[in-house]
C-alpha positions, 0 to 999 in steps of 0.5 A: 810855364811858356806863358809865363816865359813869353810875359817875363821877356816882354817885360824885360825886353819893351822899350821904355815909355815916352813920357814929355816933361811938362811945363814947372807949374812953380814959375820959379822953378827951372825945366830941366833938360828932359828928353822924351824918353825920360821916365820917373825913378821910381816908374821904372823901379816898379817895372823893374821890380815886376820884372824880377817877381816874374822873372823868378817865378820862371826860375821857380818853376824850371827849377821844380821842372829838373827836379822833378826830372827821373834820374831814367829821363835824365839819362835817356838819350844822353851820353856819360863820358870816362874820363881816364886821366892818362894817354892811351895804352895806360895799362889797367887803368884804362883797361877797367873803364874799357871793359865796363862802358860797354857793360854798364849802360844795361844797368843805368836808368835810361841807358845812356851812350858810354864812351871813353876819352883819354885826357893825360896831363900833369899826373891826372890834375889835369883830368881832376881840375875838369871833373871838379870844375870845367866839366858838366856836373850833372852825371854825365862826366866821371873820372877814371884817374890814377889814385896818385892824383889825390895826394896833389891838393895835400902836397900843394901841388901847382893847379891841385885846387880841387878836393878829393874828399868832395868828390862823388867816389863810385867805386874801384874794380880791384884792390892793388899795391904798387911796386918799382921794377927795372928792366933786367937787361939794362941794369945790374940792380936786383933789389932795393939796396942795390938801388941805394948804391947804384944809379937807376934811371926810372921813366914817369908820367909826372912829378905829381903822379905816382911814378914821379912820387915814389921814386923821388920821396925813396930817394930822400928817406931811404937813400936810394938813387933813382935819376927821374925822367918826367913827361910821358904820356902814360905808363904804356909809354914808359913800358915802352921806353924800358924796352927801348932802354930809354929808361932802367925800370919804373917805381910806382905803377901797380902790380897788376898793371904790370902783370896785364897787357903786353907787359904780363909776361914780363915778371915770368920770364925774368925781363925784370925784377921787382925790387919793392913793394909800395903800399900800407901792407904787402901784397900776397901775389908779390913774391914776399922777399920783396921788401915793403918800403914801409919796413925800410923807414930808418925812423918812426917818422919817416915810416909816417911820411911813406904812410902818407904817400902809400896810403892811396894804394888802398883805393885801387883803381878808384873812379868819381864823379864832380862834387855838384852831381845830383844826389840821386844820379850818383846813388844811380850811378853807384848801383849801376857799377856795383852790379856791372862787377858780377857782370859775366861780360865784364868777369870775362873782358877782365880775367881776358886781361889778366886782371883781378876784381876785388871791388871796393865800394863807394863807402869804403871809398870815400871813407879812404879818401877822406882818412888820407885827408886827415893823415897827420899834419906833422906828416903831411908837412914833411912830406910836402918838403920831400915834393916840394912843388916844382 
């Protein structure tokens, strides 16, 4: 092949002939003004032409080189990065990933480095727009993101232009059901309804993210009267800001989150109360007077219109790799994860976290996403007009 190589850039590469212009042999024919690098058209099509024949032959055979390249030879000595779509301290969201790159390596062909990097921005758009399009789709990229972030493209959000129903989906380590908390001490609001009658001030990453969207779509179908305050690196950051009283409480983090890390201890001891439940069912670890926004929906079609903004609560913590991944390293890929959820070292770092597994596979994942993006477009329209893009 190098030969190959060598003679296809020579090829391109050489200086034209020298070819002198000869005198007309019709003396009733002008010269033209010639120069001694002149060359006939249809001389250098030729060149050109044995250029290209060449030139894809190269192609032909670097191209019949990666595929048959093994998914272990690929991987050996190269580096997958997570890439979790909010800042550090982002609750389970980062702490799934955390817990398995150390983990799952054993179980990719190759074993290759696993690290985690954090990439906040726009409620995981940011971090989406770089697995579909500006990282390298070649396996070596995956996302670990916030499912809020695939209602985005539906919704017409700015800079949504990715499609979450192309992606490669891996997996998800737990089923889960978001809730809206408020901070005990900062606000005399106990439930939902108190809710609707007094001002709650809720702290979010994003407009276009979960704790951006539950609240204000609450706030326009059931009347409730959550004030928004946007820009927060991560849900660690809001915790923190309830704490501070910066902010009343958060709506639309889940409820293991909320039960894990430095904020586990927080429904226990009566710091906040949990005032409602989002997702497509209740959740039997939420104490069950815990209203369903679902249930609260005055009209049929504003039920349809929660059904379209609750229904990523069915993919858990869901992770994906671009849509252009070779087929044959994502299929690795998912194998990998599989095993690595009845790993005893990943069990252990998870329950260490107070986490749950309840694993939902990389099928049942795509067949998720995939329903959302048929969800009725009467629906979907609707709820494009509670969240109008701004």
């Amino acid at each position: 092949m190098r030969g190959v190589l060598e003679r296809a850039l020579f090829v391109q590469n050489r200086s034209p002939l020298s070819v002198r212009p000869r005198a007309s042999r019709n003396p009733g024919v002008k010269r033209t003004g010639l120069t001694k690098n002149w060359v006939p058209a249809c001389a250098g099509s030729a060149r050109m032409g044995h250029a290209l024949v060449l030139a894809t032959a190269c192609s032909s055979l670097i191209a019949g080189h990666a595929s048959a390249e093994t998914v272990e030879e690929f991987y050996r000595g190269k580096t997958i990065t997570m890439y979790v779509g909010t800042g550090p301290g982002g609750g389970a969201v980062s702490s799934y990933p955390l817990a398995l790159a150390p983990v799952i390596r054993k179980y990719i062909p190759g074993n290759p480095a696993i690290v985690v990097s954090h990439m906040p921005g726009a409620g995981g758009i940011k971090a989406a727009t770089f697995i579909d399009s500006v990282g390298p789709q070649d396996g070596t990229a995956w996302g670990f993101i916030t499912r809020g972030f695939m209602l985005a493209p539906l919704l017409k959000l700015p800079q949504a232009n990715f499609e979450p129903a192309k992606f490669n989906w891996i997996g998800s380590p737990s089923r889960t059901v978001s809730m809206g908390a408020v901070w005990n001490a900062w606000t005399p609001v106990r439930s939902i309804k108190d809710a609707m009658e007094r001002e709650v001030v809720v702290g979010a990453t994003s407009i276009a993210q979960d704790t951006g969207i539950f609240p204000r779509a609450l706030n326009r179908v059931l009347g409730t009267r959550f004030k928004i305050v946007t820009g927060y690196a991560g849900l660690g950051a809001v915790d923190i800001a309830m704490e501070r009283g910066e902010v009343q409480g958060k709506v639309g983090s889940t409820w293991k989150s909320l039960n894990s890390g430095p904020s586990a201890h927080w429904v226990k001891d009566k710091i906040v109360s949990v005032i409602v439940q989002l997702g497509v069912r209740k959740s039997p670890d939420i104490p069950d007077d815990v209203p369903l926004a679902l249930d609260l929906a005055r009209t049929p079609e504003d039920r349809q219109v929660l059904e379209v903004l609750c229904a990523p609560s069915a993919t858990g913590y869901p992770s994906f790799m671009g849509p252009s991944v070779p087929k044959e390293r994502v299929e690795a890929i998912r194998a990998a994860y599989a095993v690595s959820m009845k790993d005893p070292e990943f069990v252990e770092a998870i329950l260490k976290s107070q986490l749950d597994i309840d694993p939902i596979g990389a099928d049942e994942l795509t067949d998720i996403v995939r329903g959302i993006y048929a969800l009725p477009a009467a629906a979907v329209e609707r709820a494009r007009e509670l969240l109008p893009a701004q």
